[in-house]
C-alpha positions in Angstrom: -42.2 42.9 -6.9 -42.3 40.1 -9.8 -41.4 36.8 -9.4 -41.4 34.0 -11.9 -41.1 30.5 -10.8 -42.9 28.8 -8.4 -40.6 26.1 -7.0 -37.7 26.2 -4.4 -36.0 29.2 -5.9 -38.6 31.1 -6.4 -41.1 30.5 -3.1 -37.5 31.0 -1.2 -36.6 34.2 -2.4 -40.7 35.3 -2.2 -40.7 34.7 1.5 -37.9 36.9 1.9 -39.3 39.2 0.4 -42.3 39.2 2.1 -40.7 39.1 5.4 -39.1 42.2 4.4 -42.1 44.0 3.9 -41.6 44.3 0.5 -44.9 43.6 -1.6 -44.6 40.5 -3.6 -46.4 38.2 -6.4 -45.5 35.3 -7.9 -46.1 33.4 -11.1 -46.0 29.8 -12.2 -46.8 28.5 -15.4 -48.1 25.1 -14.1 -51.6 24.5 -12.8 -50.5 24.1 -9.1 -47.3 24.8 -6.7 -46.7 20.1 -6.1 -42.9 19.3 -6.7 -41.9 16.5 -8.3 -38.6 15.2 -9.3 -36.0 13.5 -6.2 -34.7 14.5 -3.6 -31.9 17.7 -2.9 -28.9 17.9 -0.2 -29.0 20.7 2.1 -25.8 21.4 3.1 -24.9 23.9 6.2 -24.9 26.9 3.7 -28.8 26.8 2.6 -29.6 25.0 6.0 -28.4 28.5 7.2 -30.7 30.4 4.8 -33.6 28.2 5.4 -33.5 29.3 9.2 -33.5 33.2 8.5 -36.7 32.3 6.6 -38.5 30.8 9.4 -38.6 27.4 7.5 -38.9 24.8 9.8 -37.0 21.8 8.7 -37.4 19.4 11.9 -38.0 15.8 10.7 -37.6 16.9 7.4 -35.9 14.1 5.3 -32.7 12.3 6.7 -29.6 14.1 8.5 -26.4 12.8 7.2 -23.4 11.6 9.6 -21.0 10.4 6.6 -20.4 10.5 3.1 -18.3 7.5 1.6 -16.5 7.4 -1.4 -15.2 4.6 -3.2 -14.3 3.5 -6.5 -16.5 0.7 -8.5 -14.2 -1.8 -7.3 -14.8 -0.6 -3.6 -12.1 0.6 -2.7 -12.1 3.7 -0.2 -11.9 6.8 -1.4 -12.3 9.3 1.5 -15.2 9.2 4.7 -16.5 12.7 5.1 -17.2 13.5 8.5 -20.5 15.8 8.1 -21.1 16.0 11.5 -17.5 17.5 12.3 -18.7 20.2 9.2 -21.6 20.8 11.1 -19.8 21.5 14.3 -17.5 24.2 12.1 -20.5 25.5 9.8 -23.1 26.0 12.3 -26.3 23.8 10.5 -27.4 20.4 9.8 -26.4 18.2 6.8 -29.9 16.6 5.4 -31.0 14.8 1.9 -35.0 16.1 2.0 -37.7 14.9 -0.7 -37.8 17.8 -3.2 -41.7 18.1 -2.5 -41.1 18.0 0.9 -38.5 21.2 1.2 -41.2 22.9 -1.0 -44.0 21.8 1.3 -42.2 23.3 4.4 -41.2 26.8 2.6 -45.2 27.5 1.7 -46.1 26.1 5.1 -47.5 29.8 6.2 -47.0 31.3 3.2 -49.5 33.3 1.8 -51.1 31.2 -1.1 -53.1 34.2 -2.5 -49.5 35.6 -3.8 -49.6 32.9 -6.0 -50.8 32.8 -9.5 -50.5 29.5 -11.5 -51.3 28.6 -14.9 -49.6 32.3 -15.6 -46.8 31.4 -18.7 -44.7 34.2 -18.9 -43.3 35.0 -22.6 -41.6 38.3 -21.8 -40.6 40.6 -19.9 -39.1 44.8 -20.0 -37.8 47.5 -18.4 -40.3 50.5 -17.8 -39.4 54.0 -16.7 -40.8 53.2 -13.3 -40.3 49.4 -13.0 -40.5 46.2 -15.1 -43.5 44.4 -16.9 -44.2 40.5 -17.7 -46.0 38.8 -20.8 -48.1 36.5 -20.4 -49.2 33.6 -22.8 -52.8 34.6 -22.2 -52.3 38.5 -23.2 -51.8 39.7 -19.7 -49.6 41.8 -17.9 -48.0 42.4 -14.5 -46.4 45.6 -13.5 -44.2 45.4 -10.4 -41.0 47.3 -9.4 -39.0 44.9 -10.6 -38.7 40.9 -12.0 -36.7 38.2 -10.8 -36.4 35.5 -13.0 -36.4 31.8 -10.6 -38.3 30.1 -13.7 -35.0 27.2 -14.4 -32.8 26.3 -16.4 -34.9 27.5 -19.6 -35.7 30.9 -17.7 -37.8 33.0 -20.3 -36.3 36.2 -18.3 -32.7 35.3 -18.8 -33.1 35.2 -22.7 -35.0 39.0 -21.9 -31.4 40.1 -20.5 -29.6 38.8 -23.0 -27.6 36.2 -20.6 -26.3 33.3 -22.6 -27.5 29.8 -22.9 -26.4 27.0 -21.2 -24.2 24.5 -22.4 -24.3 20.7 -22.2 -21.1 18.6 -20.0 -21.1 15.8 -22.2 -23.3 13.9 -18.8 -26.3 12.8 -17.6 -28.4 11.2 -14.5 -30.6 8.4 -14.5 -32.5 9.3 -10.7 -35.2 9.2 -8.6 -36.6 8.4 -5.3 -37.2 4.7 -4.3 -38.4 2.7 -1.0 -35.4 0.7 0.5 -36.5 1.3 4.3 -33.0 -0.6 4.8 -30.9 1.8 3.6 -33.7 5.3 4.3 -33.0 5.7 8.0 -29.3 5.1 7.5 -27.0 8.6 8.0 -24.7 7.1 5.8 -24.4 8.3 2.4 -22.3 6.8 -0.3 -21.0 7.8 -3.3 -18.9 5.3 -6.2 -16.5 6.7 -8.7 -15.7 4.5 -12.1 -14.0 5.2 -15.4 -17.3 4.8 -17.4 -19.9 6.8 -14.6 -20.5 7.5 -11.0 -23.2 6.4 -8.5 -24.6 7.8 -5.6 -27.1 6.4 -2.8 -27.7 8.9 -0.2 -31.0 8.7 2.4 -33.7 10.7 2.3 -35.9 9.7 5.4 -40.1 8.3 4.9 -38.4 4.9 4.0 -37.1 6.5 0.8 -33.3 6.6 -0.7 -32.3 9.2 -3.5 -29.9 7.0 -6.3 -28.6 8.5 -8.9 -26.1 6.8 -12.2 -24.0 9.3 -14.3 -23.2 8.8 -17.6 -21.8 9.9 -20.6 -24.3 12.3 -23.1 -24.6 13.9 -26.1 -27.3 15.8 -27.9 -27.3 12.9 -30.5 -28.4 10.8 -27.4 -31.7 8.2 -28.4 -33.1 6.7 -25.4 -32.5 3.2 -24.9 -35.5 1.0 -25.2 -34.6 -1.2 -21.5 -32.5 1.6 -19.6 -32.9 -0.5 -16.7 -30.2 -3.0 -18.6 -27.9 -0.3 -19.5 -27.5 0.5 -15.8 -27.5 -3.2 -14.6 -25.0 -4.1 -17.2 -22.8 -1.1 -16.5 -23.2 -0.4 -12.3 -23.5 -4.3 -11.2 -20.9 -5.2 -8.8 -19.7 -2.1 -7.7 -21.2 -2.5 -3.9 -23.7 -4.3 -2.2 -25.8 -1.1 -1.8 -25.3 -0.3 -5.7 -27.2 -4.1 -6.5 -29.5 -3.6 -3.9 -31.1 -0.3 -5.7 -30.4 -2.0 -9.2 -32.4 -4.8 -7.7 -35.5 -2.4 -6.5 -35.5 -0.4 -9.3 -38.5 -1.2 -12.1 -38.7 0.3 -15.7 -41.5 3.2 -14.4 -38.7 4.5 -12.0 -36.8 5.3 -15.2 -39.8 6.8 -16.5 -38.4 10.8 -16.4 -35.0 10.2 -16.9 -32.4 11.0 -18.3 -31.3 14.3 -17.2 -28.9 16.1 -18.9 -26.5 18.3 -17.3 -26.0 21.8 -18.3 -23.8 24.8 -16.9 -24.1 28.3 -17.2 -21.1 30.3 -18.2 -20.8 32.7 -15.0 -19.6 36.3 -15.4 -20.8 39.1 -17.4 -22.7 42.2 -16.1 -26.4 42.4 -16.7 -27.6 45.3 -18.4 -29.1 48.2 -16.2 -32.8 47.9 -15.3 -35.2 45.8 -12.8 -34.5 42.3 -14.3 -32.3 40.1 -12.1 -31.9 36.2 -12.4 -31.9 33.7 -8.9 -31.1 29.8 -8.7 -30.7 27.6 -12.1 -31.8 30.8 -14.2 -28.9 32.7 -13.2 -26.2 29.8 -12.7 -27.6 26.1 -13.5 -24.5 23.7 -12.8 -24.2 19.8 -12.9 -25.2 18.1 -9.3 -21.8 17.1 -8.7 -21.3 19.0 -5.6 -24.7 18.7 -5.1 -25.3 22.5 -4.7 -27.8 23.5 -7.0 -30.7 24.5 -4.5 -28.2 25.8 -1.8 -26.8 28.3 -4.2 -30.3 29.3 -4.9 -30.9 30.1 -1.3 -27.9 32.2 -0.7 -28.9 33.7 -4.0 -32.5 34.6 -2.0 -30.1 35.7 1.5 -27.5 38.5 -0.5 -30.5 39.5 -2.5 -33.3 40.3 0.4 -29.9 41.5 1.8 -29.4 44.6 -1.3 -32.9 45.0 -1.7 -33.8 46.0 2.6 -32.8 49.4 2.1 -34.4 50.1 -1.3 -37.7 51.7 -1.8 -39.8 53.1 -4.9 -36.8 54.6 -7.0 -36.0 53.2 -9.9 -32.6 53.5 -10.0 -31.9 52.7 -6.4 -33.5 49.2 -7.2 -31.1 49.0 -10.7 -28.0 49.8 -8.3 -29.8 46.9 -5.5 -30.0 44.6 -8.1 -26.6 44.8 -9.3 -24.8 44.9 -6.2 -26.7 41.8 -5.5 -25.2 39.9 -9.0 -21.8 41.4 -8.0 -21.8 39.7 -4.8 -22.6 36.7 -5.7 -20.9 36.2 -9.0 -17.2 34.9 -7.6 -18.8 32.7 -4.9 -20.9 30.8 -7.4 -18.6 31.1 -10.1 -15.8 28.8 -7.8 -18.7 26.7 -7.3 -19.9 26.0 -11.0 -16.1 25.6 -12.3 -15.9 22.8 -9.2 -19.2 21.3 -10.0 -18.0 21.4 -13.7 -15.3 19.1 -13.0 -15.1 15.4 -14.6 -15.5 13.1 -11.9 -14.9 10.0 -13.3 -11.9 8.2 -13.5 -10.2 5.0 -13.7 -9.0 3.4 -10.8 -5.5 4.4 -12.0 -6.4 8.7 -11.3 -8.5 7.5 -8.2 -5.7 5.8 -6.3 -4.0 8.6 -4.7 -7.2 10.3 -3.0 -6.9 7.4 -0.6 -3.7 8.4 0.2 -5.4 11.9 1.8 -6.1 11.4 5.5 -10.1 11.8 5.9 -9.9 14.5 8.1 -7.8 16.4 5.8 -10.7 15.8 3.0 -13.2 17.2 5.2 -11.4 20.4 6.1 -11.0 21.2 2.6 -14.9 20.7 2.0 -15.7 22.7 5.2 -13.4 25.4 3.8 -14.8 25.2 0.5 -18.3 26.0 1.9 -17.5 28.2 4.3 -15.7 30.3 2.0 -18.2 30.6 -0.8 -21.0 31.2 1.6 -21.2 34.6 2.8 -20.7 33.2 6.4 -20.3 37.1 7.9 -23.3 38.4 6.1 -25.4 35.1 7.4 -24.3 36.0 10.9 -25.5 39.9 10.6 -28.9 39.0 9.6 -29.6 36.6 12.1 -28.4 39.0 14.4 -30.5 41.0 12.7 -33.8 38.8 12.5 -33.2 38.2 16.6 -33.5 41.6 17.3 -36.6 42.2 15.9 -40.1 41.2 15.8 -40.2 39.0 12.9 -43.0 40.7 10.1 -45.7 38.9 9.4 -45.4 37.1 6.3 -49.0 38.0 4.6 -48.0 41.8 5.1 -48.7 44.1 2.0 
């Protein structure tokens, strides 16, 4: 089996794989497997997932307690009690260093299924299986491909999925040192009419911020971004003009980044091509999803493939029950992801209104119901009645 990507998505869904028995290579087009970019939220859902791949995520990051919303003027929005969604959904809450999530899921992992430096241009069917391109002339033959290569994936343009669009948004983000706010469980989120910030832990001293705002594909790139954000975010909390205040010009270096979304729906054509993570169904952060879905893309499709050997078509029919599964549960999520967040204070007023508990049962229900909860509970039933495979097995 193919996989192309190298980063969360694709390392996830390889060590599935290979705990399955199932043979498995994988291909990255940069010169080594390091993650850069912030940090990511690990909700229950792929804290779930995580576990069934034998990740261990002790000390990894920062478990949350709390999430606070406010508006830019500070006034309360909602308190989400995580830890009372953790009692429902069964797993920790934690905001984890992007590098360090990909650190734990190739701790064990056998590096000699990795091949960097491999760009793949293309990719097709076979009678008996799928091939991929390579920049260099090369080719790899596998049973099948699964595309975990981003939002740019060369394999969904192979299928014929379609591209994805812009929001009309964008985050300026990054990691930075405030041990003051880093070992707090407290995350907090600010809602405003022209953007939205967020501050949320991430543990080793280190906070993930993020500013949203408005974008275009006419954008030019300020020449002091650091003022656009002081001028637009200062005063909206204590915490916001702390990070404004620790922020320098390099920590701005990478951004902005757009958001896209992927229309979801639509069958993929017959054949051993399938898509995982932000190839199949890239969606702004707003829920802060992105990598979870990715994960229970990796559970439901270990889950079709387990009872599917050589056969062409019996991998075709694996393949497609896995999209079919999936396609709802991520669909809700993208089309609630999608949503403006952004308001004036005006639109904002009433959500303080809802009683915090009430705001965090609809959350926990949210997740719970677009997580495959029942088929998470058969295979770690599953995974504790056996003697786990080892992970380098051909």
């Amino acid at each position: 089996m193919l996989v192309v990507g190298a980063g969360v998505s694709g390392i996830a869904v390889a060590r599935g794989l290979l705990r399955d028995g199932h043979d498995v290579t994988v291909f990255d087009r940069r010169d080594d497997t390091r993650a850069g970019g912030g940090a990511v939220t690990i909700w229950s859902n792929g804290s779930a997932v995580l576990r069934q791949l034998g990740v261990d995520m002790d000390g990894a990051g920062q478990v949350l307690s709390r999430v606070q919303v406010v508006t830019s003027r500070g006034r309360r929005l909602a308190t989400l009690d995580v830890t009372a969604m953790v009692d429902r959904l069964g797993a920790p809450v934690r905001m984890v260093p992007r590098r360090v999530l990909l650190e734990r899921l190739l701790d064990g992992f056998p590096i000699d299924r990795i091949r960097c430096n491999a760009r793949a241009v293309g990719a097709v069917a076979t009678s008996d299986g799928a091939e991929v391109e390579f920049e260099d002339g090369s080719v790899a033959r596998g049973d099948l491909a699964i595309g975990a290569d981003g939002l740019h994936s060369i394999l969904r343009g192979v299928v014929g999925a379609p591209a994805a669009q812009p929001t009309g948004w964008c985050s300026w983000q990054g990691l930075v040192a405030i041990p003051e706010l880093a070992d707090s469980r407290v995350a907090m989120i600010a809602i405003g009419a022209g953007g939205n910030v967020g501050v949320w832990p991430a543990g080793g001293g280190e906070v993930q911020w993020w500013f949203d705002l408005p974008w275009s594909r006419d954008f030019v790139r300020p020449p002091r971004p650091l003022d656009v954000l002081r001028s637009t975010f200062t005063g909206w909390s204590e915490t916001v003009d702390l990070v404004l205040g620790r922020l320098t010009a390099d920590d701005l270096a990478g951004s902005p980044y757009p958001h896209f979304r992927h229309p979801v729906g639509g069958a993929l054509p017959p054949g051993p091509l399938t898509l995982l993570g932000d190839a199949a169904h890239t969606m702004p952060p707003t829920l802060a999803q992105g990598t979870n879905q990715a994960l229970l893309d990796t559970m439901v499709l270990c889950r079709a493939l387990s009872q599917v050997r050589n056969d062409a078509k019996e991998v075709s029919r694996a393949l497609r029950r896995y999209e079919r599964t999936r396609r709802r549960r991520v669909a809700a999520v993208s089309r609630v992801a999608g949503l403006q967040v952004a308001h004036a204070e005006s639109v904002l007023r009433p959500a303080a209104f809802i009683p915090d508990r009430l705001h965090t049962r609809m959350l926990t229900a949210f997740l719970g119901a677009t997580s495959h909860r029942r088929m998470s509970a058969e295979i770690e039933r599953g995974l504790a009645a056996t003697t786990p495979i080892a992970m380098a097995r051909r």
